[in-house]
N, C-alpha and C positions, 0 to 999 in steps of 0.2 A: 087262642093264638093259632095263626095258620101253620104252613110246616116253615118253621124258618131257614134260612139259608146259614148263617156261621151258630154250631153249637159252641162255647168256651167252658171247658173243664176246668176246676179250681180246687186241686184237693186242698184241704186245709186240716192243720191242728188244734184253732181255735185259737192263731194269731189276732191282737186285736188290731192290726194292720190289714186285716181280711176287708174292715171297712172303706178303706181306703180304695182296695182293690175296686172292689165292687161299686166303688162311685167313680171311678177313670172308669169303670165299662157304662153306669149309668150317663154320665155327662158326655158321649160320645153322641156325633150326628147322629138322628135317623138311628137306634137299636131299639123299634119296633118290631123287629124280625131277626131279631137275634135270643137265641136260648143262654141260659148261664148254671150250669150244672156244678155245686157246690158238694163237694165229696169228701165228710170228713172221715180221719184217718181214726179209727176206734179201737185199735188196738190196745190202746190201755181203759178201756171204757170210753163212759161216755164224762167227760171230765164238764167240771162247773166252764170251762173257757169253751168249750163245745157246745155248752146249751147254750153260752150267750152268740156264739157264733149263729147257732140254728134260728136263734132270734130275732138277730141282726137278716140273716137271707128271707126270713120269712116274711118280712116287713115290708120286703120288695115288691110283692107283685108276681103275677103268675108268669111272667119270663124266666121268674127265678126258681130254680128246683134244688129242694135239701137231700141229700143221698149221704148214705153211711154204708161205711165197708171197710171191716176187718180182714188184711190182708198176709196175718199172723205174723206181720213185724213191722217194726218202721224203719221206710225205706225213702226217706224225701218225698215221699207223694207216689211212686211211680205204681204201687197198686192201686189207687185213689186213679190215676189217669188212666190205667185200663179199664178200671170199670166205668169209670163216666164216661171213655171214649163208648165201651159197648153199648150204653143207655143215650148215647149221643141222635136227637130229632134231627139235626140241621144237616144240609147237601154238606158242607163242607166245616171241620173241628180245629179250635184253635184250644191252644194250653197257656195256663200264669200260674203264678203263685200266690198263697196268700200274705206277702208280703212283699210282694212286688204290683205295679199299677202300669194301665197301656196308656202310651204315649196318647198327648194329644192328637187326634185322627188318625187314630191307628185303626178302625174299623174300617173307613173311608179307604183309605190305602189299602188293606187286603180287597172291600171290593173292585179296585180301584186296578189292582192284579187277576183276580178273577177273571174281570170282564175284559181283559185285553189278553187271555189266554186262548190257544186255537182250541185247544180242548182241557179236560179236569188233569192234572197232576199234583203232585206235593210241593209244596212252598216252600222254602227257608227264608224268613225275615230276619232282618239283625236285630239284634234287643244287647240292650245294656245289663252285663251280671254284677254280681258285686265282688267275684273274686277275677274274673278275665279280662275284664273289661267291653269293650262293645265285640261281638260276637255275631256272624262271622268277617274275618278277617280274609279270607279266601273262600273261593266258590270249588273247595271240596270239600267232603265227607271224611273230618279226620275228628278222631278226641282229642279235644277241648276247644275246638274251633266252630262248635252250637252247643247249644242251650234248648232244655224243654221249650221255651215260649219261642223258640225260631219257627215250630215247625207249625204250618196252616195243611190239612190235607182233607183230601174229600171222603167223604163217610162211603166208602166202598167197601164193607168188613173185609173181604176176602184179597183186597189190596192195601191191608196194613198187616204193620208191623207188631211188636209185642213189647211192652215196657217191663223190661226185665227186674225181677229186684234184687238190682245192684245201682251203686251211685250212678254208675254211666250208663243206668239205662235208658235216657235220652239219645246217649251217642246212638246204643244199641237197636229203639225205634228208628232213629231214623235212616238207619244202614240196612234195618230187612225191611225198610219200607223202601227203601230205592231199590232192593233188588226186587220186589215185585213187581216195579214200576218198569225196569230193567236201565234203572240210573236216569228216566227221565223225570230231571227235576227242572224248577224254575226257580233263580234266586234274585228273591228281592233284595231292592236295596234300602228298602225302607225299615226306619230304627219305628217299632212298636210297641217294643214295652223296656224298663226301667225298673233293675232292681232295687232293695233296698232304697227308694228315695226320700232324698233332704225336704221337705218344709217347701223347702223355697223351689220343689221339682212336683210340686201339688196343683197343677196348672191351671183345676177349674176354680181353685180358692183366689 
């Protein structure tokens, strides 16, 4: 695989919804040139639902890469996203969960912003949570008005942020990530991904 352009981080616990995940990024136009960095959370070992996760990603195909990291607690993911963001190939890193899936043409759409941008900055896309609802609501920087999976940004290490571990360390990223940016953000309007979804929000079945 060449250097791709979108890496997607995925921490995971070894949800079996991880497979779900992983097939909205499969069944997506065109992600021959997209990396998918699977980062489980091992803090309490390596658990029977983590082998079969590692299973599951390994089954993929060399787009997809298994990573473990003990981040001496668990914290929703958010040491799982620093460290995959660090081991991130692609120009530009998006984030999910493993139990949440992207929207129909939701790759399409991030390049779709990329390529109509005058130059690289940080993204916020709206995505559906399961506790806020569709997120964001306004085009500012406040807590609880984004979500880990809003933010698209480009692999500049020294113009990102740090995912804190605390719950709102999403808010946290994407706040010292605008100020190195010095607030130049771009926000999409586009919904990309969908927590927790129904059966019936499975859209490539």
């Amino acid at each position: 695989m060449n250097t791709p352009w979108l890496t997607i981080v995925v921490p995971t616990i070894g949800r079996p919804e991880l497979s779900r995940t992983l097939d909205s990024i499969d069944k997506q136009h065109d992600v021959s040139a997209v990396q998918v960095l699977v980062v489980a959370d091992t803090h309490g070992g390596r658990t029977p639902a983590l082998e079969q996760a590692r299973a599951e990603v390994l089954k993929r195909g060399s787009r997809y890469r298994w990573m473990e990291y003990d981040g001496s607690l668990h914290m929703v993911g958010q040491p799982q996203r620093q460290y995959g963001m660090e081991h991130a190939a692609g120009q530009w890193v998006a984030f999910t969960a493993d139990d949440n899936i992207l929207e129909k043409g939701a790759i399409a759409a991030i390049w779709h912003e990329v390529a109509g941008l005058p130059h690289a900055m940080p993204m916020l896309f709206k995505v559906r949570t399961w506790q806020a609802g569709v997120v964001w609501q306004r085009r500012e920087l406040l807590l609880g008005n984004i979500d880990a999976d809003c933010m698209v940004v480009p692999n500049i290490p020294e113009k990102l942020g740090k995912w804190r571990n605390v719950y709102a360390g999403d808010f946290h990223f994407a706040e010292d990530t605008a100020t190195l940016w010095t607030y130049e953000l771009h926000w999409a309007d586009a919904l990309i991904s969908l927590a927790r979804p129904g059966e019936t929000e499975l859209w490539w079945r």
